[in-house]
C-alpha positions in Angstrom: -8.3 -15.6 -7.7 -5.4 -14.6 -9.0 -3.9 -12.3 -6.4 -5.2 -10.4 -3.1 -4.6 -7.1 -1.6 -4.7 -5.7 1.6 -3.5 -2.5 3.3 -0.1 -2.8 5.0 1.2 0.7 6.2 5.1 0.7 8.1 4.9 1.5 11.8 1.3 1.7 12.0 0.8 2.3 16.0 -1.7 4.4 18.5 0.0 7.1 19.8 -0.6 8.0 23.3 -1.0 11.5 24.1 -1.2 13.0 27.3 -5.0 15.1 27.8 -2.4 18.2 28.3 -0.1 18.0 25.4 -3.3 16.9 23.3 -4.6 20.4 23.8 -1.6 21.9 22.5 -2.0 20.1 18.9 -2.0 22.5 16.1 -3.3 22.2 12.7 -0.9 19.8 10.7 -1.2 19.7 6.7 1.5 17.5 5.0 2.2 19.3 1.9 2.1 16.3 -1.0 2.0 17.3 -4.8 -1.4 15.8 -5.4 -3.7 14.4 -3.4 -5.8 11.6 -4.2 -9.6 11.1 -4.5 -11.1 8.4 -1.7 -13.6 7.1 0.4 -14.8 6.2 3.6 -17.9 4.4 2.9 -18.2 1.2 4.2 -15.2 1.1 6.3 -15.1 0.5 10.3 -13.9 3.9 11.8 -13.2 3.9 15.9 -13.5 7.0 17.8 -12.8 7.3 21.3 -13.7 10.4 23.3 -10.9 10.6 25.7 -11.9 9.8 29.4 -15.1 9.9 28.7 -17.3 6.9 30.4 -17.5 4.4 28.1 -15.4 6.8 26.0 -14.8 4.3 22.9 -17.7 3.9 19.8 -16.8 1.6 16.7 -19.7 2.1 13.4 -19.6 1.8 9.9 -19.6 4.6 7.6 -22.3 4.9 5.8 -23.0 8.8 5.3 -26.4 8.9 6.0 -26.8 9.3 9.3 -24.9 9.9 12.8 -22.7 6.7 13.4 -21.2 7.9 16.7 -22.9 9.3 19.8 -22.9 10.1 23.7 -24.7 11.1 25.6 -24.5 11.5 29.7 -26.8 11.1 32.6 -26.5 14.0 34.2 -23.3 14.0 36.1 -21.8 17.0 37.4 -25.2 18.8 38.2 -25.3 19.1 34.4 -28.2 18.7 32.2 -28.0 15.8 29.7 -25.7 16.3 27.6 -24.8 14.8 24.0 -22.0 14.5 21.1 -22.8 12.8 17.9 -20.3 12.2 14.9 -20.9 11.8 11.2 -18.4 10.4 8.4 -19.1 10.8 5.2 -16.4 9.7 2.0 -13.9 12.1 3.7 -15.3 14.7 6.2 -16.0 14.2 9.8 -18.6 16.3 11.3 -19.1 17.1 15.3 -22.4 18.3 16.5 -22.4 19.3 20.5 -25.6 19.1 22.1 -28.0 22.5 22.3 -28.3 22.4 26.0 -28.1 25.6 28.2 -26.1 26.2 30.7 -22.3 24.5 31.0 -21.6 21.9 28.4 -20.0 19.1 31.0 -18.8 15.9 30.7 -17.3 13.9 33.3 -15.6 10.6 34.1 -16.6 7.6 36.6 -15.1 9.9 39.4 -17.3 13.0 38.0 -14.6 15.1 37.1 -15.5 17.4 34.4 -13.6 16.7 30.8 -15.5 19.4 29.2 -12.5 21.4 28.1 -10.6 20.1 25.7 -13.0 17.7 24.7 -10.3 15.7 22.7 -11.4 13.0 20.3 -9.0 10.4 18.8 -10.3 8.8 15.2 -8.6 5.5 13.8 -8.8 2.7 11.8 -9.2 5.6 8.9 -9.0 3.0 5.9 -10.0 4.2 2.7 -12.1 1.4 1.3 -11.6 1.8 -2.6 -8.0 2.9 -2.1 -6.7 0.5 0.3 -3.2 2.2 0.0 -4.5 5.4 1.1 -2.8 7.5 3.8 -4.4 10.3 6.1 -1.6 13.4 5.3 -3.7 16.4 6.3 -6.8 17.7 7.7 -8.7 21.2 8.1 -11.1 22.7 9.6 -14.4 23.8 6.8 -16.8 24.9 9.2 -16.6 27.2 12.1 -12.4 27.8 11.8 -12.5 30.8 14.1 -13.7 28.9 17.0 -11.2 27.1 19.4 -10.2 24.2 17.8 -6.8 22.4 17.1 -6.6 19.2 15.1 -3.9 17.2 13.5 -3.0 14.1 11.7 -1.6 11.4 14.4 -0.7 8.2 12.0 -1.0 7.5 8.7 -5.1 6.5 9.1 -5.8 8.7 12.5 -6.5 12.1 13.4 -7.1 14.0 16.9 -9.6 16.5 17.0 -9.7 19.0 19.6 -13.1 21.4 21.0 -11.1 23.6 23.5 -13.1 26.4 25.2 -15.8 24.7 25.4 -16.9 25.2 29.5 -18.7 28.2 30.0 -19.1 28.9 26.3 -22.2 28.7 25.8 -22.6 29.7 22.0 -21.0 26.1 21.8 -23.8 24.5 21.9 -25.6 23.8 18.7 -22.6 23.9 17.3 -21.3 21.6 14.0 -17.5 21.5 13.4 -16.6 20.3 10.2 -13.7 18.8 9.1 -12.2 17.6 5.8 -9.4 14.9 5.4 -6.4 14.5 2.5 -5.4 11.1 1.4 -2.5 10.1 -0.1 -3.0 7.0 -2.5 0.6 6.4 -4.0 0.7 2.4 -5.4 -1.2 -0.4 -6.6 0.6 -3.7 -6.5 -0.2 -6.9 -8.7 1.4 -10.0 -8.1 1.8 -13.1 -10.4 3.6 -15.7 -11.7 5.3 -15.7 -15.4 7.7 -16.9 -17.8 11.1 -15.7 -18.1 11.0 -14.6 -21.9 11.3 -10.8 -20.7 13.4 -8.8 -23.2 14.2 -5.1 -22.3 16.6 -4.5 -24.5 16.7 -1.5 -26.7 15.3 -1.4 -30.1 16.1 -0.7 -33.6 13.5 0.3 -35.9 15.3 0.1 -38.9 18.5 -1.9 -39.8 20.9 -3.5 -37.2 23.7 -4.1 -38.5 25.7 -6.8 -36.8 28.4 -5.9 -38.0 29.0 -2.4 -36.9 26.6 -2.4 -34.1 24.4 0.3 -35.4 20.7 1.0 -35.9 20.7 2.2 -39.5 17.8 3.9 -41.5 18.1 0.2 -43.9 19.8 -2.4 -45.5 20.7 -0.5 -48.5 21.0 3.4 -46.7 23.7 3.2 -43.6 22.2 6.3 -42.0 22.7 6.0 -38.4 18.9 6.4 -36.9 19.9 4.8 -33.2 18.1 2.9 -30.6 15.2 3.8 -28.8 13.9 2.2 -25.5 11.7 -1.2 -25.0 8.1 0.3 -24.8 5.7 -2.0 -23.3 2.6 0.0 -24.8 4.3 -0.3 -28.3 6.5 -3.6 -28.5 4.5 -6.5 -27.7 7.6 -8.9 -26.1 8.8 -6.7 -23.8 7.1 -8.2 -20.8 6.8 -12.6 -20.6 3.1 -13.8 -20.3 2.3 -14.9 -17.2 2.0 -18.9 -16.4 -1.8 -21.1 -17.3 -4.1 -20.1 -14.3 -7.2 -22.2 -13.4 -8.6 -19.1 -11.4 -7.1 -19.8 -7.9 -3.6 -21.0 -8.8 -0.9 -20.5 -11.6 0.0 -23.8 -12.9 3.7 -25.4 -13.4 3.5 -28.2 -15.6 5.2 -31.4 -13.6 6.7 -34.0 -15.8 6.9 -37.5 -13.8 9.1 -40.6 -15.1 7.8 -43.9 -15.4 9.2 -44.7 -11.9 6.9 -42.3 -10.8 9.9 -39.8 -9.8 9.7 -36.1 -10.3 11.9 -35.1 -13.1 11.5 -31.1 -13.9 8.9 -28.6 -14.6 7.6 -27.0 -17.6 8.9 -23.9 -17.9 12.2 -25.3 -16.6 12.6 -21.8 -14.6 9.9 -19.1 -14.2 9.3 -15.6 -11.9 7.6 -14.1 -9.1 6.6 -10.9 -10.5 5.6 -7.8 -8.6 4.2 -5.2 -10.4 3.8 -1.5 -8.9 1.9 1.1 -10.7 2.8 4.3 -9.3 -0.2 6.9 -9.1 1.5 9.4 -7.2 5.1 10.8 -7.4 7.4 8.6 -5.0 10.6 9.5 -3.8 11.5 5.8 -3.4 10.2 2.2 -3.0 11.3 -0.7 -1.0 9.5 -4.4 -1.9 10.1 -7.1 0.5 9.2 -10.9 -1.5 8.6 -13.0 1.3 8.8 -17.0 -0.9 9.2 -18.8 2.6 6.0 -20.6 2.1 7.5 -22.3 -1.5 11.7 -22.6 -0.3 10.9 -23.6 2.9 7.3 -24.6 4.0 5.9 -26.9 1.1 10.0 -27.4 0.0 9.1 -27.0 -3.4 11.2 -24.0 -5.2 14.9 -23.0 -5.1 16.2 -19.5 -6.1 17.3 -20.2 -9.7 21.2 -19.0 -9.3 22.0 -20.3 -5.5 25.5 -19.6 -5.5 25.0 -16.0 -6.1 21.2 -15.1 -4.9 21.5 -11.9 -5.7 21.5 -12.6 -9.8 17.9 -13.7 -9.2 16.5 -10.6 -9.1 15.9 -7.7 -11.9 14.2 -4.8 -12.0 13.1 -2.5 -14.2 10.8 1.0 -14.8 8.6 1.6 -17.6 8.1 5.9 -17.2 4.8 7.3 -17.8 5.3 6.7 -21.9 6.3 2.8 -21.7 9.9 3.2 -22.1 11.6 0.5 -20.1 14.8 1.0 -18.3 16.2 -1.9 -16.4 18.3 -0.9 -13.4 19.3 -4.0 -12.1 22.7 -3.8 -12.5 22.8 -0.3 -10.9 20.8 -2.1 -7.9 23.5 -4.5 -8.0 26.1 -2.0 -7.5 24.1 0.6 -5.0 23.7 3.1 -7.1 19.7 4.3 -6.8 19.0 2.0 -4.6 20.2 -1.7 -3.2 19.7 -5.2 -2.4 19.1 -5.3 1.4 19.3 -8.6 1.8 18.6 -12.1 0.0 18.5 -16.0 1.2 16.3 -18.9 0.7 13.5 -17.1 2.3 13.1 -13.4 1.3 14.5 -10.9 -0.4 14.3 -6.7 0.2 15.0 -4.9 -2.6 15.5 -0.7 -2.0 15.0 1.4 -5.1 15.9 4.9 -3.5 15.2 7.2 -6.5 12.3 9.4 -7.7 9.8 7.7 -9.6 6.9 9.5 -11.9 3.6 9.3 -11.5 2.5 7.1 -14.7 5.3 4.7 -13.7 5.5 0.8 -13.3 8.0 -1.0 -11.5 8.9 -4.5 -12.5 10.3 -6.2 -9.3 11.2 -10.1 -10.6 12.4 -12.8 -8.5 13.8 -16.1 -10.3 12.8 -20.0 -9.1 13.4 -23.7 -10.1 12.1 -26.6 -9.1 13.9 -28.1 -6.1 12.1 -32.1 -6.0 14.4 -33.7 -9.0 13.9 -37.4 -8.4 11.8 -37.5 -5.8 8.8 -38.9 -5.6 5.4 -37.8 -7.3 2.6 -37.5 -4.5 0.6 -35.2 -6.5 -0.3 -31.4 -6.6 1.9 -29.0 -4.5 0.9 -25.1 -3.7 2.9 -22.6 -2.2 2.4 -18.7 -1.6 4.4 -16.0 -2.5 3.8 -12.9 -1.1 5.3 -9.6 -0.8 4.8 -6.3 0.8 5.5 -2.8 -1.3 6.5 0.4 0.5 6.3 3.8 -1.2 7.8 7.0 0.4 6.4 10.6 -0.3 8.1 12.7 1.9 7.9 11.3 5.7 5.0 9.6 4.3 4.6 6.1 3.6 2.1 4.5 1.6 1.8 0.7 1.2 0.4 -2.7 0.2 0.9 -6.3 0.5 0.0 -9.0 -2.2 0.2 -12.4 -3.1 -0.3 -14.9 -5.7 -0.3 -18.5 -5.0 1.6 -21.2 -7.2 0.6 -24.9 -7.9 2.9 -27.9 -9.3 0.5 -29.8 -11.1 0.2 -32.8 -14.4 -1.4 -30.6 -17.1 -0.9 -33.2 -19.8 
C-alpha cells in the first residue's frame, strides 16, 4: 500500500457543558460557501443522554433501523418510558415514547431530567470523507416545538427537547434533524524523484539571446511565457520512485567491502500532495521524517547547513497552471516556514486557495550511511499531518508513505 489516511482534526476535545447553560444553546449554522456531500453509514456514533442511568449508547450506523434506545423502569411514579435514535447518511432522528401522562426520566437518585432532555452526539466521522467536519445543523421536522441544538466540535452536536414535562403532545413525537459537513482536502503522500521543473514555458521560440518567447525562429514576435500546466506539459511534476506495493524503493549500491556507498537517485522527496475540494483560506502541513533521520538513522535533509532550502512548494489553480511560492515562503510573504530540524518541518501557507487546487508540499533527503556497513533492507516512515482552515473551521488529514533502502540490481 502505497500510502494511508486517517482523520486528524486540530483540538478535537468533549466539551463539558453544564445541564443549565446546555439549555440555553441556540441554533448554530456555520455559514461555508459549499457544503459537501457525506455519509454516516458504517461509522461508530456515541450518544449519551445526559444524566440519564446508564445515560451513554455506542451503535453503528446503518440507516435501517433504531441504533440508540432507552428505556426506564418506572422511576418517578412514571409509566415506562422510552427514547430511541436513528442515523441515517446525515440526519438524526428522535422519537419520544407515546406514553400518557408526564414524560419522566430520572437519575439513580430519581430526580426527574425530563426537561431539557439534552443529548450529546460524537465521534460524528464521515466514513467516505474522512476529512469531513460537522459546521451546522437544523431542525427538518417539528421546528416550532421547543428545541435548541448546536454544533459543539468539529464531529459533535448537542440536541436539546426543552418543554418536554407536562407536555403531553410530546409524546409520539419525531424531531428530525439534518447535519452540514465540510469536506475541504484529500492528502496523498509518496516518495519521488527530484526532476520537478516548474518553470515557465515558451511555446514558440526562446531566444537565448534576448530572453524572449518569440512567435519563431525566423519571426521575432514577442508571444511570452505562459505557466507550467501539469494537465498540459508532461514534466512538470517528477515520477514517483519503483514501488513493490507496500514500500517505495531506493536502489542501494554496496562496494565490494560490503560498505554502503550511495543511493540511486543520489537525492529524492517526500511529497505531499493536497487537493483542495473546498475553498480554503489557508493550509498548514506538518512532515513529521523522525522515523527515517532519527529512528532507523537512514536519511539526512539534503542541504543541512541551511534546512530550510529543502523545502518547495508550489500551487497548480483549478486549470493546472503551476506557481511555485517557495521563495515567497522563504521570505513570509503568504505564508512561512514555522520551523525545521532533523525531525520535522511545519510549513504555513496563509493565503486563499481555490477550490480545483493542488498543493505541492516537497521535502528533500539523502542518504546518511556512506561507508557503513551493508546489513540489508532498511524502512522508514514519513508521515505528515495537513490542516485546512475555512473560517474558524478546520478540516484535516494525516498520511504517510513508507520508504525502503533496498539492492534492486
Amino acid at each position: 500500500m502505497t500510502n494511508t489516511t486517517t482523520t486528524s482534526i486540530t483540538n478535537r476535545k468533549k466539551l463539558g457543558i453544564s445541564v443549565a447553560s446546555m439549555a440555553m444553546f441556540i441554533a448554530l449554522i456555520v455559514s461555508v460557501p459549499n457544503f459537501a456531500s457525506a455519509s454516516l453509514i458504517g461509522d461508530e456514533v456515541t450518544v449519551e443522554l445526559v444524566n440519564a442511568t446508564e445515560g451513554t449508547r455506542n451503535a453503528i450506523v446503518n440507516s435501517t433501523e433504531y441504533e440508540f434506545e432507552w428505556a426506564e423502569p418506572g422511576f418517578c411514579g412514571s409509566p415506562d418510558e422510552s427514547i430511541s435514535m436513528n442515523f441515517s447518511s446525515n440526519t438524526i432522528e428522535i422519537s419520544l415514547g407515546d406514553n400518557t401522562g408526564n414524560f419522566l426520566f430520572c437519575d439513580d437518585s430519581s430526580n426527574r431530567i425530563d426537561d431539557p432532555l439534552v443529548f450529546n452526539i460524537s465521534s460524528l466521522d464521515w466514513v467516505d470523507q474522512p476529512s469531513g467536519i460537522v459546521v451546522g445543523i437544523t431542525n427538518t421536522t417539528n421546528p416550532s416545538l421547543p428545541t435548541s441544538y448546536a454544533v459543539t466540535g468539529p464531529h459533535s452536536v448537542q440536541i436539546n427537547i426543552t418543554g418536554s414535562a407536562g407536555t403531553p403532545n410530546f409524546y409520539g413525537e419525531t424531531f428530525g434533524f439534518e447535519l452540514q459537513t465540510l469536506h475541504a482536502v484529500n492528502v496523498t503522500k509518496s516518495w519521488t524523484h527530484t526532476d520537478y521543473n516548474w518553470d515557465q514555458r515558451c511555446d514558440g521560440y526562446f531566444n537565448s539571446t534576448s530572453g524572449l518567447c518569440e512567435d519563431s525562429i525566423t519571426n521575432s514576435t514577442e508571444i511570452g511565457f505562459r505557466p507550467a500546466n501539469i494537465n498540459i506539459d508532461a514534466d512538470v511534476l517528477a515520477d514517483k520512485l519503483p514501488n513493490d506495493g507496500t514500500d517505495y524503493l531506493l536502489n542501494a549500491q554496496i562496494h565490494k567491502n560490503g560498505k554502503f556507498s550511495n543511493t540511486n537517485p543520489g537525492a529524492f522527496y517526500a511529497l505531499t500532495a493536497v487537493n483542495v475540494t473546498e475553498a480554503i483560506d489557508g493550509l498548514t502541513v506538518i512532515e513529521n521524517y523522525s522515523d527515517c533521520t532519527d529512528t532507523q538513522s537512514m536519511l539526512e535533509l539534503h542541504n543541512d547547513k541551511k534546512q530550510s532550502r529543502s523545502i518547495k512548494i508550489a500551487i497548480a489553480d483549478p486549470s493546472g497552471d503551476v506557481t511555485e511560492i517557495t521563495d515567497d515562503i522563504y521570505d513570509g510573504i503568504g505564508g512561512q516556514i514555522v520551523s525545521i530540524d532533523d525531525l520535522s518541518a511545519e510549513i504555513e501557507i496563509d493565503q486563499a486557495i481555490d477550490a480545483g487546487s493542488m498543493v505541492y508540499v516537497l521535502v528533500k533527503f539523502q542518504d546518511q550511511l556512506k561507508n557503513e556497513e551493508w546489513l540489508g533492507d532498511l524502512t522508514c516512515t514519513n508521515s505528515e499531518s495537513v490542516d485546512a482552515t475555512v473560517g474558524l473551521n478546520i478540516s484535516g488529514m494525516t498520511a504517510d508513505a513508507s520508504l525502503k533502502i533496498t539492492e534492486l540490481n
